[in-house]
N, C-alpha and C positions, 0 to 999 in steps of 0.2 A: 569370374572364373577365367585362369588362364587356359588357353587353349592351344596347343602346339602339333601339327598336322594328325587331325581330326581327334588326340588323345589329350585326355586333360593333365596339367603339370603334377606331378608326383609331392612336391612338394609345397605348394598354393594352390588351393581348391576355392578357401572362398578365409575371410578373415578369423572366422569361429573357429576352421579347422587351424590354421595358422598360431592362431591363440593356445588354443590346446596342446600343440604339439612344445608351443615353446615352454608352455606351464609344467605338463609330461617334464620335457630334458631336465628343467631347474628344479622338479623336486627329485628325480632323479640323483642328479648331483648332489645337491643335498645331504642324499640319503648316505651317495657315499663318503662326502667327507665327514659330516658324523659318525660314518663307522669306525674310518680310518680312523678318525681321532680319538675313540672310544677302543677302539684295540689296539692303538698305540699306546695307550696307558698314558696317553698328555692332557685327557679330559678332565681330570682328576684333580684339577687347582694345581695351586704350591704348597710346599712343603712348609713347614711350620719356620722352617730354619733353613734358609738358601743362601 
């Protein structure tokens, strides 16, 4: 546990919380560039004929 005049760091608490948070952001991300790609209509393959 980080510890910074008497409060604990906001951001490292202890390795599990640290874990989590990174795991959180990248399925996060994830989620949106699947969207994007799916509402941009490029998820779709190729065209039979390009």
């Amino acid at each position: 546990v980080l510890v910074h005049r008497g409060r604990r760091s906001l951001w490292i608490v202890n390795p599990t919380a640290r874990l989590s948070r990174v795991a959180l952001t990248a399925t996060l991300v994830l989620v949106g560039i699947g969207g994007f790609t799916r509402g941009s209509g490029s998820g779709y393959g190729c065209a039979d004929r390009w």
